[in-house]
C-alpha positions in Angstrom: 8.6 64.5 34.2 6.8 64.5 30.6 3.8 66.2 30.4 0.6 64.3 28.6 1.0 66.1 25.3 4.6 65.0 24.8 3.6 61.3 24.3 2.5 61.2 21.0 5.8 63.0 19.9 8.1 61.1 22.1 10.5 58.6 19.9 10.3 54.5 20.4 12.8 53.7 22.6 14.0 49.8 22.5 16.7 49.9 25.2 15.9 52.5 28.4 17.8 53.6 31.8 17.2 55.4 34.1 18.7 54.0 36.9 19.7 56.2 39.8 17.9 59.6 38.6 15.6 60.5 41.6 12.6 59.2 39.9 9.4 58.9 42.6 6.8 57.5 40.3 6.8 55.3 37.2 6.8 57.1 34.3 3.6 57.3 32.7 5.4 57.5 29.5 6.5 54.3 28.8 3.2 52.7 28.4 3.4 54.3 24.9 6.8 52.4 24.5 5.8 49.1 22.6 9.2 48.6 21.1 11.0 48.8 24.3 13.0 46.3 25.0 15.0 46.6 28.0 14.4 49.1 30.7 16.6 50.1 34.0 14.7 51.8 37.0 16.8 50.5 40.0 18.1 52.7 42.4 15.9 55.4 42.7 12.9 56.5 45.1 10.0 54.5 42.8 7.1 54.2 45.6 3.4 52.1 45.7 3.2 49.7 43.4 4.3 48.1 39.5 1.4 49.3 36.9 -0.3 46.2 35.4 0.5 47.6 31.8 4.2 46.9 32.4 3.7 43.4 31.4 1.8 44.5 28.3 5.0 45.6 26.6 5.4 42.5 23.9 9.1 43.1 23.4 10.2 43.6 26.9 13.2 41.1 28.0 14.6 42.6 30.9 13.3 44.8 33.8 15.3 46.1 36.3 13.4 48.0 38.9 16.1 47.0 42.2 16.6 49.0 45.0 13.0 51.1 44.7 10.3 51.2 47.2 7.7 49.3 45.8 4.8 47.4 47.6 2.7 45.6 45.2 2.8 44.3 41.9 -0.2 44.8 40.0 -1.6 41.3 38.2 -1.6 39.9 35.4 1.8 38.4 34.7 0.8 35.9 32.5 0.7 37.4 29.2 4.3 38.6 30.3 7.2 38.1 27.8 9.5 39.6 31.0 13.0 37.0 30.5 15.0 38.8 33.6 13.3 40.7 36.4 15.1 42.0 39.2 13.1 43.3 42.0 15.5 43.2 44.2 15.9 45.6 47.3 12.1 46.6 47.5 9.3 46.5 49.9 7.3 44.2 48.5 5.4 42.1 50.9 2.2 40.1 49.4 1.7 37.1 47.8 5.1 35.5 45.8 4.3 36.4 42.3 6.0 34.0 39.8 3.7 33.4 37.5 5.9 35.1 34.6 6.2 32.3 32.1 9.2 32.8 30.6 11.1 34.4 32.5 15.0 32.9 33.3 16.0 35.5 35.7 14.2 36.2 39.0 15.4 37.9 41.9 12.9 38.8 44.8 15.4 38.6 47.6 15.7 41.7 50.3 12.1 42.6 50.5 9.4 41.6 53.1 7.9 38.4 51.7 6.9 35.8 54.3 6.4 33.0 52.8 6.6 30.3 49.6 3.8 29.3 48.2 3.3 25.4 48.0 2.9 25.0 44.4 5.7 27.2 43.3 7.9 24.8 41.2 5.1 24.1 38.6 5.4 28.0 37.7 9.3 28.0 37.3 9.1 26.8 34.0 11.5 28.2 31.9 13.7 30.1 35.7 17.4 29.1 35.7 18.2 31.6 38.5 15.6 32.1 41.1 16.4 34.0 44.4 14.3 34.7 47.8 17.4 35.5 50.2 17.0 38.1 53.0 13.2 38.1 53.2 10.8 37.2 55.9 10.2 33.7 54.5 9.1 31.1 57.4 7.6 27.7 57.0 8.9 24.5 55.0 11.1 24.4 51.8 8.2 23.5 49.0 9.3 20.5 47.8 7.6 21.4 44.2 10.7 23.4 43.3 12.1 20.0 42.8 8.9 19.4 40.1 10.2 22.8 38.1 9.8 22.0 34.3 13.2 23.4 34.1 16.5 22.7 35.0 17.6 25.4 37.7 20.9 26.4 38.1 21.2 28.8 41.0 18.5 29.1 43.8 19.3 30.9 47.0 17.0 31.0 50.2 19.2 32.4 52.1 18.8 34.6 55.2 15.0 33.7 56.1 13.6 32.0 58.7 12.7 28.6 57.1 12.4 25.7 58.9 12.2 21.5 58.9 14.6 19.5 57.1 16.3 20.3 53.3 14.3 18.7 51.5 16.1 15.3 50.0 15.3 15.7 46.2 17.2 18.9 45.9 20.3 17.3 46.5 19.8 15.2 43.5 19.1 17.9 41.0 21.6 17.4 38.7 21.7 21.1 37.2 21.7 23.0 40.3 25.6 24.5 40.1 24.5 26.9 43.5 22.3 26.1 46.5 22.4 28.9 49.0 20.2 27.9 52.3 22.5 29.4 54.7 21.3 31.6 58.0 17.7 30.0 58.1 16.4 27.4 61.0 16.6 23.9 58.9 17.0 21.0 61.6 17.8 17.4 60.7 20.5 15.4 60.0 22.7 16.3 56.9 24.4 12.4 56.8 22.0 11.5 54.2 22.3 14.6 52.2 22.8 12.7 48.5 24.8 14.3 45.8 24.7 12.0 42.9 28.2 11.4 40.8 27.2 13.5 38.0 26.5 16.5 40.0 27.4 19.9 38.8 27.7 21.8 42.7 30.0 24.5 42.7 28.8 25.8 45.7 27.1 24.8 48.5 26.4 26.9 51.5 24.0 25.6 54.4 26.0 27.3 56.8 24.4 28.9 60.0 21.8 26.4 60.2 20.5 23.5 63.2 22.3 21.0 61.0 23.4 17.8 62.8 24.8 14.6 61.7 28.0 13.4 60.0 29.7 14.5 57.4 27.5 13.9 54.1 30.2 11.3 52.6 28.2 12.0 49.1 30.2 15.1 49.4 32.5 13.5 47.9 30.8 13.0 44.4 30.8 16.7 43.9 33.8 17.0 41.5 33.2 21.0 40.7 33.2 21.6 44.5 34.8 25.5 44.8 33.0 26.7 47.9 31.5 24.4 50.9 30.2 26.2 53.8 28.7 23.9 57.2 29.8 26.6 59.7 27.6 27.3 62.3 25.9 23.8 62.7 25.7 20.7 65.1 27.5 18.4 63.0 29.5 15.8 64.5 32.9 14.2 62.8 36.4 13.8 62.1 38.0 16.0 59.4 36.6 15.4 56.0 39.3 13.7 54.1 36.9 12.3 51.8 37.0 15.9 50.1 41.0 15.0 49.7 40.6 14.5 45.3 38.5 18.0 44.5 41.1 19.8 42.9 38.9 22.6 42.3 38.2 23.7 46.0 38.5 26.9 47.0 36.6 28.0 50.1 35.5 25.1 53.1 34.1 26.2 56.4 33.7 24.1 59.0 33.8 26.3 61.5 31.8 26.3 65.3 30.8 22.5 64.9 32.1 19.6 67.0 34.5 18.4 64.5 37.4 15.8 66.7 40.1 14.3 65.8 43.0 15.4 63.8 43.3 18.4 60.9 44.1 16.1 58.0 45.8 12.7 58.1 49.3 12.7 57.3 48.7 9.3 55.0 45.9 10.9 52.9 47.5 12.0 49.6 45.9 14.3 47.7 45.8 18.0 47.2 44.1 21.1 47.1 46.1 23.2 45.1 43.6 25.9 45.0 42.2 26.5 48.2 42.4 29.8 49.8 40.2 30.4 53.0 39.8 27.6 55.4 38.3 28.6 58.9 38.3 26.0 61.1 37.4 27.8 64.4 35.4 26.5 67.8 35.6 22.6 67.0 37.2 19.7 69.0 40.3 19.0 67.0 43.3 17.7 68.9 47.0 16.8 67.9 49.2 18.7 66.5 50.0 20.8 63.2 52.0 18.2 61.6 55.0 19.7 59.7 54.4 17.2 56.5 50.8 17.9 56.2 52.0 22.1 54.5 55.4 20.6 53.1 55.6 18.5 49.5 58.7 16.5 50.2 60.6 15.8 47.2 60.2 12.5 45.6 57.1 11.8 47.7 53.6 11.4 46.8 52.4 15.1 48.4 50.2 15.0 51.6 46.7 16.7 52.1 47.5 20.8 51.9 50.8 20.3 50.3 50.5 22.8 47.4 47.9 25.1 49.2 50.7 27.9 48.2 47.7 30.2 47.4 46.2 29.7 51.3 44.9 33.1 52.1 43.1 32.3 55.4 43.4 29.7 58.3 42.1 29.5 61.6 42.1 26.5 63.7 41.8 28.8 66.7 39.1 27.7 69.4 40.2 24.1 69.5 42.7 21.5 71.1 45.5 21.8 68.6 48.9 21.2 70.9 52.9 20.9 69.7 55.0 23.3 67.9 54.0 25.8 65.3 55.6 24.0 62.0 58.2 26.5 60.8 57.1 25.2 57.0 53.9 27.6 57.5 55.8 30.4 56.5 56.1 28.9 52.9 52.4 30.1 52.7 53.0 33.3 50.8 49.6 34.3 50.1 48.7 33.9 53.9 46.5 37.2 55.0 44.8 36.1 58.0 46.0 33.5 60.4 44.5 32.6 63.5 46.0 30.2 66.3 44.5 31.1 69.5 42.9 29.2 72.1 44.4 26.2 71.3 47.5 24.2 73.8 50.3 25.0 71.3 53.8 25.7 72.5 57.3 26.3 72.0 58.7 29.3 70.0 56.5 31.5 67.4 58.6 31.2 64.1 60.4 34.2 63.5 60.5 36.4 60.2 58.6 38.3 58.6 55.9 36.7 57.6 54.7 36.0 61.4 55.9 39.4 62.4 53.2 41.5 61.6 50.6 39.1 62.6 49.5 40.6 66.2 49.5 39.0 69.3 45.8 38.3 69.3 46.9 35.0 66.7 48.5 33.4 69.4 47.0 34.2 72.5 45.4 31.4 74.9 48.1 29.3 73.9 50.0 28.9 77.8 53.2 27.7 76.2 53.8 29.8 73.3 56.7 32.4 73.9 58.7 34.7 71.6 57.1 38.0 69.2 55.0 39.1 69.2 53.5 37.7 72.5 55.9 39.1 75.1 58.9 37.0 76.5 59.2 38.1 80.3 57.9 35.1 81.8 59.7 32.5 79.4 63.2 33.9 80.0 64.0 30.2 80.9 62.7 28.1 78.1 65.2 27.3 75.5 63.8 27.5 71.5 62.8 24.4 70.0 65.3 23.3 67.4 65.0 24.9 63.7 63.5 22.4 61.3 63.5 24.8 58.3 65.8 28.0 57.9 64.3 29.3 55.0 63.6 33.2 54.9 59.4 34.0 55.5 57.3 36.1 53.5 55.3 38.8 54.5 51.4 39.5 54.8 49.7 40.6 57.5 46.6 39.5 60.0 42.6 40.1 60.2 39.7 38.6 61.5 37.8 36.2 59.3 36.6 38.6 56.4 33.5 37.1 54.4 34.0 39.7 51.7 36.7 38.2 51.0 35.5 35.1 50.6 33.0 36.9 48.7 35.2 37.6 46.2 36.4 34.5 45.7 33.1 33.5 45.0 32.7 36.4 42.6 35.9 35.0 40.6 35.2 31.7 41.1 32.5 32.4 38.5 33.6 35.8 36.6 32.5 39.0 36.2 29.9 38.0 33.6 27.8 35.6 36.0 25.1 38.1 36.6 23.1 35.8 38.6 26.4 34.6 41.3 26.6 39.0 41.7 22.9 39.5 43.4 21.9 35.6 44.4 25.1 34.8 46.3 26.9 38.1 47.2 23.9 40.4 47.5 
C-alpha cells in the first residue's frame, strides 16, 4: 500500500480509518504513527496475527480491528495505553489475552477461544464492558471476575459451552446493569439466585440454559428490570407476580419451562405500563384469560397488565389456557404478534380488524374455537358467546416470535449511544 520510502514523509495522523477498504495485511506504516490516537481496521480481510508494536503507540485510545481474520496477538500488552479494543468477529484462538491495563472496553466475542483463564478478574482492572459471547468457551465461570478491581457494568458470556452453576457473587455485584449468560450449559438451581435491593440490573438473560428451581423471589429487588429472559430452562413455578411493581419492564420470557397455575392473579394490583414482548409459550398454565386482567376499570385500583397499551408480543400458546378469548384484547393497539394455539380455548374469535389479519395458525389446536379466520363448517350449530365489549379493534398483523425485535427493544432500552449494549448484547 505505501512503499518504505514514503514513511518518513508521511504526515502524523491522530485519528485513522480504514475500515472496510480490502486491506490484507497491517499496514506497516503506522508504526511510524506516534501521535495516533484512534485507529479503525474492522471489516476487511486483515489475516495472521496483531504486530507487538501496536501496543507501543503511547497515545492510542481506541483500536478497532472487528470483523478481520486474525489469529494471534502478539505479546506484550502491558505497556498498552489501549482504553477500547474491539476484536470482535476474528479467528483468534490462543490463550485469553487481557492483560491491557487500562483498558474499559473489551470485546473478544465471535472468535474461537476455548476457554477462561482462572485468574482473569485480577487483570480487569480498570474494564467496564467485557464480552466473550459466541466463542468456544467450556469449563466453569471463574469466580475471580467477581475479585475485578473495578466495578463492571456489562459482561456477556453468552453463546459458549460453559458449564456448573452461576456462580453466587455475581448476582451481588452491585454495578453490573447487563449479565448475559444465555445459550451455555449452566445447571443448578436459580431459587437462590440473590439480587441485593440496591441493584442496578437492567437486564438479565440466562435464557437457554439447564436452569432449575423456583422463581428467584430476589427478582424482585431489581427496580431497573427492562429485560428478563428464563426461556428455555427447567424452572418450576407459578407466574411471577412478585415482578408486579417494576414499572420499567419491558421484555420477560418465560417461555418452554414448567410454569402452572394461572397467567397473573386477578387481585394483584400493579402494572406494567411498558412492557412490550411477553412470550409465554410450552408451560403448564391453566385457567382462563381473565377479561379484568387487560381492562383498567374505572374507579378501580388497575390489575396486573392493565395499561400494557404498548403490548407488542404475546404468546401463551403451548399451554392449558381454556374459556373465551376476552374481547378487551383488541384494546392492545400495538399488538404485532399474537399467539393462542395449543391451548383448550373456545367460543367465538372476536371479530374486527385487529384479529382479522392474524392467520389461522394463532388459533389452531384450540378444539372449540370457531369463527375467522379458522373455518366455520363444522360449528354451524354453536351459537356466539355474548359480546362483553363492542368497541371497534385495531389493526396489526401476526408473526412468529421475532428476537430482533426484541433486539431492538433492547437497543432503545439503552440508546443509540450505548456502544457497549450494540456488540455485547445484540451482536
Amino acid at each position: 500500500m505505501f512503499s518504505d520510502g514514503s514513511y518518513s514523509t508521511f504526515p502524523e495522523i491522530e485519528y485513522l480509518d480504514l475500515a472496510s477498504t480490502n486491506l490484507r495485511t497491517f499496514p506497516d506504516f503506522l508504526r511510524n504513527q506516534s501521535k495516533l490516537i484512534s485507529l479503525d481496521l474492522s471489516e476487511n480481510q486483515i489475516q495472521g496475527k496483531l504486530p507487538h508494536w501496536i501496543w507501543s503507540l503511547n497515545h492510542l485510545d481506541c483500536l478497532n480491528l472487528s470483523c478481520n481474520s486474525l489469529v494471534t496477538l502478539e505479546a506484550p500488552l502491558h505497556n498498552s495505553t489501549v482504553l477500547t479494543l474491539d476484536l470482535h468477529s476474528n479467528q483468534l484462538q490462543e490463550q485469553i489475552l487481557t492483560f491491557i491495563p487500562f483498558a474499559v472496553y473489551l470485546d473478544y466475542s465471535s472468535n474461537h477461544f476455548n476457554s477462561i483463564p482462572s485468574d482473569i478478574g485480577y487483570f480487569l482492572t480498570f474494564t467496564l464492558s467485557f464480552s466473550l459471547s459466541s466463542n468456544n468457551l467450556h469449563g466453569l465461570i471463574p469466580v475471580s471476575i467477581c475479585n475485578a478491581e473495578t466495578d463492571i457494568q456489562i459482561l456477556d458470556l453468552s453463546f459458549n459451552f460453559l458449564s456448573g452453576i452461576i456462580p453466587p457473587c455475581l448476582t451481588i455485584m452491585q454495578s453490573l446493569k447487563v449479565l448475559n449468560l444465555a445459550r451455555n450449559n449452566l445447571t443448578g438451581t436459580i431459587s437462590n439466585f440473590q439480587v441485593t435491593e440496591d441493584s442496578s440490573l437492567e437486564i438479565l438473560e440466562l435464557g437457554g440454559n439447564q436452569l432449575g428451581g423456583q422463581f428467584p423471589k430476589s427478582l424482585g429487588n431489581c427496580k431497573r428490570l427492562q429485560v428478563l429472559n428464563l426461556g428455555n430452562n427447567c424452572i418450576t413455578d407459578s407466574f411471577p407476580c412478585l415482578l408486579k411493581n417494576i414499572s420499567t419492564l419491558r421484555v420477560l420470557v418465560l417461555q418452554s419451562n414448567n410454569f402452572y397455575g394461572g397467567i397473573g392473579r386477578p387481585n394483584t394490583y400493579g402494572t406494567w405500563p411498558v412492557l412490550q414482548i411477553i412470550p409465554l409459550a410450552h408451560n403448564n398454565f391453566t385457567g382462563e384469560i381473565s377479561a379484568n386482567i387487560f381492562d383498567n376499570m374505572a374507579g378501580e385500583i388497575p390489575p396486573l397488565f392493565s395499561n400494557m397499551g404498548v403490548l407488542e408480543s404475546l404468546d401463551p400458546s403451548h399451554n392449558k389456557l381454556n374459556g373465551q378469548i376476552p374481547p378487551q384484547l383488541v384494546k392492545l393497539t400495538f399488538l404485532e404478534v399474537l399467539d393462542l394455539s395449543n391451548n383448550q380455548l373456545v367460543g367465538r374469535i372476536p371479530t374486527g380488524t385487529q384479529f382479522s389479519t392474524f392467520p389461522k395458525d394463532s388459533f389452531m389446536g384450540n378444539k372449540g374455537l370457531w369463527g375467522p379466520p379458522l373455518t366455520v363448517d363444522n360449528k354451524a350449530g354453536l351459537q356466539p358467546p355474548p359480546t362483553m365489549n363492542e368497541r371497534p379493534p385495531n389493526s396489526g398483523h401476526h408473526c412468529e416470535l421475532n428476537w430482533d425485535l426484541i433486539s431492538v427493544e433492547i437497543g432503545f432500552t439503552f440508546g443509540f449511544g450505548g456502544v457497549a449494549v450494540g456488540s455485547l448484547v445484540l451482536c
